[in-house]
C-alpha atoms as one frame of an Amber mdcrd trajectory, in Angstrom:
protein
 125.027 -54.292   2.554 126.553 -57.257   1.035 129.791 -57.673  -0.790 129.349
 -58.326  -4.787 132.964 -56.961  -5.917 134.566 -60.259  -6.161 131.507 -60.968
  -8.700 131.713 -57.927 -10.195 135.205 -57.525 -11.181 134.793 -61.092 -13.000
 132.179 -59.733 -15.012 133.955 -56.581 -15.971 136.484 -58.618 -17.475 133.806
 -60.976 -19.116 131.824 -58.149 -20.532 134.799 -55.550 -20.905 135.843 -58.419
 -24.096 132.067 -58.168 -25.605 132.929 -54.877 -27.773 130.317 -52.058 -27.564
 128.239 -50.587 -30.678 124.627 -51.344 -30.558 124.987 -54.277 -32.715 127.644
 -56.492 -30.815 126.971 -60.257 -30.903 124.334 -61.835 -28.577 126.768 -63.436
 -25.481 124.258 -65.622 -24.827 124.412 -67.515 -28.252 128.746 -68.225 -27.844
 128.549 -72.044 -26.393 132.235 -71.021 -25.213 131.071 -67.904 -23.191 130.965
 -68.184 -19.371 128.153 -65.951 -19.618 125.841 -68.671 -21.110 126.388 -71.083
 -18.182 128.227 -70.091 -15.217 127.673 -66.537 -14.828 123.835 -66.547 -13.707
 121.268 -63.816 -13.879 121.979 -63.011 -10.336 125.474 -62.448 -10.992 124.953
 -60.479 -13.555 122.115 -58.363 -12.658 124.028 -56.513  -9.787 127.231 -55.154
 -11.895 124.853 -54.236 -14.410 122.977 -52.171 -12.190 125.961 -51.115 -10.467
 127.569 -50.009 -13.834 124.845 -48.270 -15.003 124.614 -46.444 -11.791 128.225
 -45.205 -12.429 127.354 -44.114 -15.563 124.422 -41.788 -14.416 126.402 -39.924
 -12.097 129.863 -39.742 -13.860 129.269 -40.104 -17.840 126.054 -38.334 -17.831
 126.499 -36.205 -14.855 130.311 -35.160 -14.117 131.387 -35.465 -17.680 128.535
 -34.129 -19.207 125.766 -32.506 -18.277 126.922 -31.024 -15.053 128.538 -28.425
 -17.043 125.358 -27.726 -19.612 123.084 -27.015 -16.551 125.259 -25.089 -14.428
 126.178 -27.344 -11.295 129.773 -27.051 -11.758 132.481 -25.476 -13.740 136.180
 -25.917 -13.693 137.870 -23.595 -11.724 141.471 -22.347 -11.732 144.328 -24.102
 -13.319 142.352 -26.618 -15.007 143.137 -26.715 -19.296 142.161 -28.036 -22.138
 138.172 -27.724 -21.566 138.057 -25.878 -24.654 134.796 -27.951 -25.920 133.304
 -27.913 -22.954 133.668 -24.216 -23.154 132.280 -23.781 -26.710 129.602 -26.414
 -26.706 131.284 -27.650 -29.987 129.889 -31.156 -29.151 131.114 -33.646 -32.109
 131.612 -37.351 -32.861 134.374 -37.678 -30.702 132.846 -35.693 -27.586 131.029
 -37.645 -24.485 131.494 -41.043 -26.522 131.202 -43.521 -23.092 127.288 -42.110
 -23.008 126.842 -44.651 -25.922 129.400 -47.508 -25.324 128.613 -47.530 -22.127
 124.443 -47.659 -21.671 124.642 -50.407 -24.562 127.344 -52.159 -22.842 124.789
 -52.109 -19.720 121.780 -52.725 -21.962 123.560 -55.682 -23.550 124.174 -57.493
 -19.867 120.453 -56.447 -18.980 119.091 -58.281 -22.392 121.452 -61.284 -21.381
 119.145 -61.439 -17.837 115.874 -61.195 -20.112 117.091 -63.800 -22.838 118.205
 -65.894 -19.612 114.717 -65.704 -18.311 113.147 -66.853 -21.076 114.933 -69.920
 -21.737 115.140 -70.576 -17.981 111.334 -69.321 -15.904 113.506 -69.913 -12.553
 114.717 -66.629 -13.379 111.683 -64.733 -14.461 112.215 -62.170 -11.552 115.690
 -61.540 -12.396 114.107 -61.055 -16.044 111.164 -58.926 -15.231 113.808 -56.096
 -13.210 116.230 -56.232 -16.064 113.040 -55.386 -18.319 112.901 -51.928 -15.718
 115.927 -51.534 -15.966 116.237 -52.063 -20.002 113.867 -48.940 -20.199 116.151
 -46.804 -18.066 118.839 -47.249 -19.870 116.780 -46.759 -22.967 115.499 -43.445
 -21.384 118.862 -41.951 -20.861 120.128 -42.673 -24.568 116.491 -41.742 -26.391
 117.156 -38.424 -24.124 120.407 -37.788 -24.787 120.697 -38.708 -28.710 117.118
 -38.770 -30.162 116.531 -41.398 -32.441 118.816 -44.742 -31.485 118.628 -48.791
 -32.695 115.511 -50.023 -30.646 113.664 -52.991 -32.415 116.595 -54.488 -34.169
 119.260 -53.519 -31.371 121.094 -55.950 -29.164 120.445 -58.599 -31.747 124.151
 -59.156 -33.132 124.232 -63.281 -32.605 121.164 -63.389 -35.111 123.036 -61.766
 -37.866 121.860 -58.290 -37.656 125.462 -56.291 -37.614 123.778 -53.337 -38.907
 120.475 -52.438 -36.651 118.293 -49.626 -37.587 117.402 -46.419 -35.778 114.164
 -45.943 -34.248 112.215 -42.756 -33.247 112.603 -41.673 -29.989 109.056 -41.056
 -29.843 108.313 -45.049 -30.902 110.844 -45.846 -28.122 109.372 -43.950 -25.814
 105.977 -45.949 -26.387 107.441 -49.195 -26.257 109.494 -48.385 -23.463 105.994
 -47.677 -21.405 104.367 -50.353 -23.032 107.191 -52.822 -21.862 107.295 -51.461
 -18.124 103.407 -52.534 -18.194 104.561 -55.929 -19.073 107.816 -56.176 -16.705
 105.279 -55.218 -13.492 102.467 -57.706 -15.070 105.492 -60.347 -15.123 107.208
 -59.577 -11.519 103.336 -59.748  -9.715 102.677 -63.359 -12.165 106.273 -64.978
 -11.152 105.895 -63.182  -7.559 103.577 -66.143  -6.620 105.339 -68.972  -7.932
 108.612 -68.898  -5.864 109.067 -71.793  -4.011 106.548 -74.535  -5.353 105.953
 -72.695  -8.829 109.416 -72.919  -9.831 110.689 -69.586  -9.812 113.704 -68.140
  -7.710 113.247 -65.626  -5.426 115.633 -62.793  -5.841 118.808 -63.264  -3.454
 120.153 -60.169  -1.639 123.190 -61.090  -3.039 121.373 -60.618  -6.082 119.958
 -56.990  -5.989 122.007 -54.039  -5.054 118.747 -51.680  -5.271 116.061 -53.709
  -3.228 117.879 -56.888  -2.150 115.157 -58.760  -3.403 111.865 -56.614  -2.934
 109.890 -57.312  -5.765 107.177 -55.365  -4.434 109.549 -52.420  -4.208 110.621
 -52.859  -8.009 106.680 -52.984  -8.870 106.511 -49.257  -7.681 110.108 -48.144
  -8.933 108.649 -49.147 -12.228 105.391 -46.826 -11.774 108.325 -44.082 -10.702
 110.126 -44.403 -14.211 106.789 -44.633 -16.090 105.596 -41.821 -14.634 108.761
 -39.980 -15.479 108.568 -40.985 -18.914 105.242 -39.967 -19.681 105.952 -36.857
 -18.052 108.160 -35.807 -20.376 106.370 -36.988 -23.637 103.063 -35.106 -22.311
 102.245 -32.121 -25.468 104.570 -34.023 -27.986 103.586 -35.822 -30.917 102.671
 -38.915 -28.856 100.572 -36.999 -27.064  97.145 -39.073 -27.319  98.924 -42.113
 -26.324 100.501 -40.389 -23.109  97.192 -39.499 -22.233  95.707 -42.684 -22.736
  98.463 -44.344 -20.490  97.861 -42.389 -17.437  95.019 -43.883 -16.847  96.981
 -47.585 -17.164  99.324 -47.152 -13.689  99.237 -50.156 -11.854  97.197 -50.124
  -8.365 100.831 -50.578  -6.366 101.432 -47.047  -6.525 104.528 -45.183  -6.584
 108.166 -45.799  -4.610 108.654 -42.831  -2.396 111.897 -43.388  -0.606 115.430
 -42.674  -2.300 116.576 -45.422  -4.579 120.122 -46.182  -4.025 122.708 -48.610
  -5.469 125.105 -50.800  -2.914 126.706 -53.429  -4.204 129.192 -53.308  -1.809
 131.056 -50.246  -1.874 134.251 -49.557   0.596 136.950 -47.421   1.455 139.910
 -49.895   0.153 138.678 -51.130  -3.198 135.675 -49.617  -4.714 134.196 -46.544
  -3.315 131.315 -45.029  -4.009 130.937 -43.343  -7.471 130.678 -39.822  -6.155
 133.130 -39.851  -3.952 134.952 -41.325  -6.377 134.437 -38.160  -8.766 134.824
 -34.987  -6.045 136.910 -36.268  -3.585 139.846 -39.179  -4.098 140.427 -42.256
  -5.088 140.949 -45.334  -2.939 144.501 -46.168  -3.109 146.778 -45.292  -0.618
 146.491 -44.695   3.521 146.205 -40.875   2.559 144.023 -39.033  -0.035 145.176
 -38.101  -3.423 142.513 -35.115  -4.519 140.870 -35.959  -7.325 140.731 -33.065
 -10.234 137.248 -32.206  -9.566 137.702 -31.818  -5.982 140.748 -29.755  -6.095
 139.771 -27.233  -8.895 136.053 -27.575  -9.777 133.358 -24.958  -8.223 129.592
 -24.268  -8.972 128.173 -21.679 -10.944 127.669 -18.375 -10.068 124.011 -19.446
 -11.153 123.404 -22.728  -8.977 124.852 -20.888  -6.106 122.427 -17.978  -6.697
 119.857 -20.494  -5.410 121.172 -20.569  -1.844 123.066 -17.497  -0.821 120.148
 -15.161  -1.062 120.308 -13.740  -4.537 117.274 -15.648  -5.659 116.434 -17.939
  -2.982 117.734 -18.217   0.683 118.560 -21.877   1.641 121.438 -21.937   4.615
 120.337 -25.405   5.401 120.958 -26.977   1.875 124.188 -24.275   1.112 125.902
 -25.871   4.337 124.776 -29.309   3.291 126.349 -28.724  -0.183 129.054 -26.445
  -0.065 131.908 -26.281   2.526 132.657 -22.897   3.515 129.085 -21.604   2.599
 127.937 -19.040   2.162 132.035 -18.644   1.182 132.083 -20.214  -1.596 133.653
 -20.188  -4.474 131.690 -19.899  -7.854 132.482 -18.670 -11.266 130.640 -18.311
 -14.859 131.869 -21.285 -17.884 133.912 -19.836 -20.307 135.426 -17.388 -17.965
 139.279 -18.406 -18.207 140.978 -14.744 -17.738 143.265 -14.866 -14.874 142.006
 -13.102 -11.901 138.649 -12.429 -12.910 135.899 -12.486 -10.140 134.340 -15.351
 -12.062 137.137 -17.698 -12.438 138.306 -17.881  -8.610 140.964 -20.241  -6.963
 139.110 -23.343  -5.946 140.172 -24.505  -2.779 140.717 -28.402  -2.098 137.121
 -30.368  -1.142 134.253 -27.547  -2.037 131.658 -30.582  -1.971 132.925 -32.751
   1.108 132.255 -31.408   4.042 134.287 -33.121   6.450 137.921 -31.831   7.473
 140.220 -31.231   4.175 142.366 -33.685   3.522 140.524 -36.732   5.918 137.988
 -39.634   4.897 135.553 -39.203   7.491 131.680 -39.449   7.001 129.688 -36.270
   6.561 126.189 -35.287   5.199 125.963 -33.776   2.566 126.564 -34.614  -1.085
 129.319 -37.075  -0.771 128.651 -38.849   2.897 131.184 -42.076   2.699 133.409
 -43.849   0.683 130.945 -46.820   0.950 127.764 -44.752   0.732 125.467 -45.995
  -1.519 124.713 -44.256  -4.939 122.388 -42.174  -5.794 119.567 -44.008  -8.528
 116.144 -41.840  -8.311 115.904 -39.513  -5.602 112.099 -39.704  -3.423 112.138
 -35.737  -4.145 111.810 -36.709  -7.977 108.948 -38.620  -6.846 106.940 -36.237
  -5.496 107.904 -33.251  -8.173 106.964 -35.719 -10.945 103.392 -36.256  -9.158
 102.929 -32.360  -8.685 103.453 -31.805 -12.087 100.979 -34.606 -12.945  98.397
 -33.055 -10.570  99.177 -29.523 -11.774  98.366 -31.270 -15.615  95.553 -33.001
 -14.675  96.232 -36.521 -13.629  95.908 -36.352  -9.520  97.536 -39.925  -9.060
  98.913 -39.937  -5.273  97.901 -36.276  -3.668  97.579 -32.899  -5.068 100.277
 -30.471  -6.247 101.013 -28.290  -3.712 101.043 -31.352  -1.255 103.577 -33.042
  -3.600 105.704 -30.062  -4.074 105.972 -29.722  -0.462 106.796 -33.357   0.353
 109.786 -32.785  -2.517 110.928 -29.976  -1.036 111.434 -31.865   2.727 112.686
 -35.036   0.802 115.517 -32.936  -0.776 116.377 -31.511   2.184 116.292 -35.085
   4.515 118.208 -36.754   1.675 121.176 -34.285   2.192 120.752 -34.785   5.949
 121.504 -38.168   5.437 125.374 -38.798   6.996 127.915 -41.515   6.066 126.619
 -45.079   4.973 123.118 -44.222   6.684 119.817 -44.891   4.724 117.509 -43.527
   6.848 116.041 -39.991   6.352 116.324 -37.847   9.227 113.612 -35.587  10.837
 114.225 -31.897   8.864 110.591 -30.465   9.453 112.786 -27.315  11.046 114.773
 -26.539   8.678 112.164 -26.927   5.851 109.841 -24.385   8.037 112.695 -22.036
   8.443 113.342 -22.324   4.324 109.663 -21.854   3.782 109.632 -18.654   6.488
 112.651 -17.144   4.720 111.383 -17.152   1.338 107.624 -16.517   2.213 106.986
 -14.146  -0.630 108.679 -16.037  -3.113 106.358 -18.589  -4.968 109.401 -20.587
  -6.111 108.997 -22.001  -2.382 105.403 -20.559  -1.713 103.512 -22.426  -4.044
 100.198 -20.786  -2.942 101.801 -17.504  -4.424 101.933 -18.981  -8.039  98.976
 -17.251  -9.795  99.553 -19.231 -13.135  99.885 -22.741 -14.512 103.368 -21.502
 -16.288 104.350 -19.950 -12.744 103.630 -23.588 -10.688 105.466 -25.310 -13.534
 108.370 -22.951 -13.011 108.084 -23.841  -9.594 108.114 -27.555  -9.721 111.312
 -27.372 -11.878 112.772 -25.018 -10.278 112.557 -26.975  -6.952 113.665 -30.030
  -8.702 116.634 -28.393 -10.361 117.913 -27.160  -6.758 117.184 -31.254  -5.779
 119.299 -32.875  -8.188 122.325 -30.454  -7.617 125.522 -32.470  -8.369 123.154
 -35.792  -7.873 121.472 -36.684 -10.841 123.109 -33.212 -13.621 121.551 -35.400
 -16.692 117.892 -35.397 -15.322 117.791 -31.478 -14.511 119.236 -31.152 -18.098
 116.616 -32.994 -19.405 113.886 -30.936 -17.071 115.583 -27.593 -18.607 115.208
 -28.451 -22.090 111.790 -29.691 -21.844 110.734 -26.903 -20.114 113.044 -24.116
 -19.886 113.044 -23.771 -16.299 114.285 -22.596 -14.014 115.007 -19.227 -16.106
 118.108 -18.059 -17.474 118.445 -14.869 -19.289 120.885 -13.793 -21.439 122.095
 -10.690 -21.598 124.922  -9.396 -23.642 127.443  -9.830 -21.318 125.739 -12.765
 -19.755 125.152 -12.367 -16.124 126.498 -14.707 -14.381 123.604 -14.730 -11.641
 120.880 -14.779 -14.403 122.385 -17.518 -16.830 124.522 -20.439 -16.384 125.435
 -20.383 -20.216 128.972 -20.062 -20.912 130.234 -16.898 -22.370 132.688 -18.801
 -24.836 128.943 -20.250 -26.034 129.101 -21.426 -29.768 125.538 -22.686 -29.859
 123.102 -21.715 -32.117 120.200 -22.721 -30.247 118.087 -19.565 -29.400 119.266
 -20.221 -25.390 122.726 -20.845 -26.590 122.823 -24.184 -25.247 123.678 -27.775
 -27.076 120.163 -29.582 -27.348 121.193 -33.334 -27.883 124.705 -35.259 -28.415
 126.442 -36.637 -31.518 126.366 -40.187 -32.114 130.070 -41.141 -31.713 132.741
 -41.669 -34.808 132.479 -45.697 -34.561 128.493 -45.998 -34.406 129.020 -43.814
 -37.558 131.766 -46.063 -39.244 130.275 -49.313 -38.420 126.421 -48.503 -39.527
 126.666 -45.354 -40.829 124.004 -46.206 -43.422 121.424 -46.228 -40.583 122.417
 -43.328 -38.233 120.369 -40.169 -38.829 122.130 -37.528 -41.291 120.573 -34.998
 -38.531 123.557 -34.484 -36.333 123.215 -31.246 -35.458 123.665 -30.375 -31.626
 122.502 -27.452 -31.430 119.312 -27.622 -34.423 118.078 -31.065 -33.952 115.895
 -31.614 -30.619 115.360 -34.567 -28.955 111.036 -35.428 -29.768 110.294 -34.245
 -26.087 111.826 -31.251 -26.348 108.983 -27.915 -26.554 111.607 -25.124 -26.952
């Protein structure tokens, strides 16, 4: 992979300046701005991407969600979690999930303004239109209504931008990945003699310059958006758009972010997270790493008590099936379900070294996790099991998930190629035969292969991508939690210090932060209630 950090830490400085509500000022329209004439699209494009990268897997993942949907918890001799242990979500909680997707959205606009003004970079324009939506996607999902149509429009005067639905975002969002893939095949032909630069490698941390591949990545995030808004109240629009997927098809290998990660300056975001930082010749433990441990729940998915999955457990969990696990909330000393963490629970190389490993964490300079290939193919069951057979049936899909979670976690170090797990998968398959979590053939019901499909997913995304399986769960309430009174800490991943209202006891959305509030408080929703006020998508 190339080297873009040099590049990259001049933009952060450049962009770190810019402010971050949703109506900053245009940087395109400052005539004293670098970022209007030195600092090109293809600059720019790959520490946007790499930011927003970052953000998926620490802001919406470690710092968020991760706790809500039971992949991790902290352990022993950790404090001050005490809203993380109540749920009491507020204006002040999980604020970088705003500033920091319109900080992103803000560099990917600068790209598409760039492009328009300048057609030599209408390929740099038409994957910063992709990637626009996902960034979109994870603050429509995560807030509800946001500033759409008037956002990102600060150098024109508008200080003040209006809130959209989610539901109307949601539409223009698949309406606009229609025109970023009709755009990327148009401006495809004309490199070279038509004008239009190809996309450097340099350039594009995802694809190093495979249009083609960011034609089907775009199918991928359509598809997952009109997943989710299937049975809403854009339902007859949904519907309509299934039958509107371009003839490309869909991206079914793991997309991953490298814009030049390494063990002395920039590592890799979750390694980052769970095991150290850079600096230094030895280690210094993160937090997470030395204290933080799954949920009795998660684990309940590999050690036998609901599912047994040795292959995945090891791949996962050092130690396992020893491992550590606990129930949120749980903070009595010497409780069962508030254990001593040891040092590395997610790396499984030798405590304490930097080597390469499979697993979850692999390499300092591994590249990041974007959309996992087993989200692919669970996305494309469930649109089989609804109906819309676009690439294969459902059980075929649900089965080609299953083996691309498992090769994904095979994967060692800096390595991008899958290796062959057709074993193991067998073995997984042979030890949960009369389970149709696994067995698909054994779910009777629609509601049963649903469960299924989520389920599976859920058990994918473990630790990867926390905000997507949060989004799956509240959408469709899978997999199943129940809770009792005392919760059980092997049915529920809820935490007992739960001060949620919600009938699951669960926050449903976030709070738009204190200084969207202050600075266009006239315009953001008076509906702030995390635990009352669902995003559009969400059934339950």
């Amino acid at each position: 992979m190339k080297k873009y950090f040099i590049k990259i830490e001049l933009l952060a400085v450049l962009f770190f300046a810019i402010g971050f509500s949703a109506c900053d000022l245009d940087i395109n329209d400052n005539p004293n701005s670098a970022t209007g004439s030195v600092v090109t699209p293809d600059l720019t494009l790959p520490a946007a991407v790499a930011s927003l990268a970052y953000t998926q897997i620490y802001y919406y993942g470690y710092a968020s969600a991760g706790y809500w949907i039971g992949f991790q918890l902290p352990g022993s001799g950790v404090s001050g979690f005490g809203d993380t242990y109540t749920y009491n979500l507020n204006a002040s909680s999980n604020t970088a999930n705003w500033t920091e997707v319109f900080a992103h959205l803000r560099q990917f606009n600068a790209v598409i303004n760039k492009a328009e003004v300048n057609p030599k970079y209408a390929l740099y324009g038409g994957i910063s239109r992709i990637l626009k939506a996902y960034g979109y996607q994870l603050l429509v999902d995560a807030y509800g209504d946001v500033p759409y149509t008037e956002s990102l429009q600060g150098g024109a005067g508008n200080y003040l931008p209006k809130y959209d639905k989610g539901a109307d975002i949601y539409k223009a969002l698949i309406v606009d990945i229609d025109a970023a893939i009709a755009s990327l095949k148009e401006n495809q032909a004309k490199v070279g003699g038509g004008g239009v630069s190809a996309v450097t490698a340099n350039g594009d941390p995802v694809f190093e310059g495979d249009i083609n591949k960011w034609i089907k990545f775009a199918n991928n995030l359509k598809l997952r958006l009109l997943i989710r808004a299937e049975g809403s109240e854009i339902d007859s629009f949904v519907k309509e758009a299934f039958g509107k997927f371009s003839s490309d098809g869909f991206l079914k290998e793991n997309v991953l972010v490298n814009p030049g990660y390494n063990a002395t300056s920039r590592q890799t975001p979750l390694w980052n997270t769970y095991h150290s930082g850079a600096a230094g010749s030895s280690p210094t433990p993160t937090q997470a790493s030395r204290y933080y441990i799954p949920s009795r729940y998660v684990l309940s998915f590999y050690d036998g008590k609901k599912l047994t999955d040795n292959f995945r457990g090891s791949l996962i969990y050092k130690g396992f099936p020893n491992v550590p696990a606990g129930q949120l909330g749980q903070e009595a000393s010497g409780h069962p379900d508030h254990p001593q963490s040891p040092t590395y629970i997610w790396y499984l190389g030798a405590a304490g070294s930097r080597t390469d490993a499979k697993g979850l964490l692999k390499s300092q300079s591994a590249p990041a996790p974007f959309f996992l290939s087993a989200e692919i193919y669970f996305l494309l069951a469930e649109a089989a099991l609804n109906g819309h057979v676009l690439d294969g049936d459902a059980v075929s899909n649900f089965n080609k998930g299953i083996e691309a979670s498992f090769g994904y976690l095979a994967i060692s170090g800096v390595s991008t190629t899958v290796p062959s797990v057709t074993a193991e998968v067998a073995a997984y398959k042979a030890d949960n035969s009369s389970n149709y979590l696994v067995n698909f053939d054994l779910a009777t019901t629609t509601a049963q292969k649903l469960e299924a499909i989520i389920t599976q997913k859920y058990i994918a995304l473990n630790l990867i991508n926390s905000n997507e399986a949060w989004n799956e769960f509240r959408r469709t309430a899978y997999p199943i939690i129940v809770n009792d009174n005392p919760i059980d800490p092997y049915k529920s991943f809820v935490s007992i210090q739960s001060n949620s209202t919600h009938h699951d006891k669960l926050p449903v959305k976030l709070v738009y932060p204190q200084s969207e509030i202050n600075l266009n408080g006239d315009n953001v929703p008076a509906t702030r209630n995390p635990f009352q006020d669902r995003v559009f998508w969400d059934k339950d």
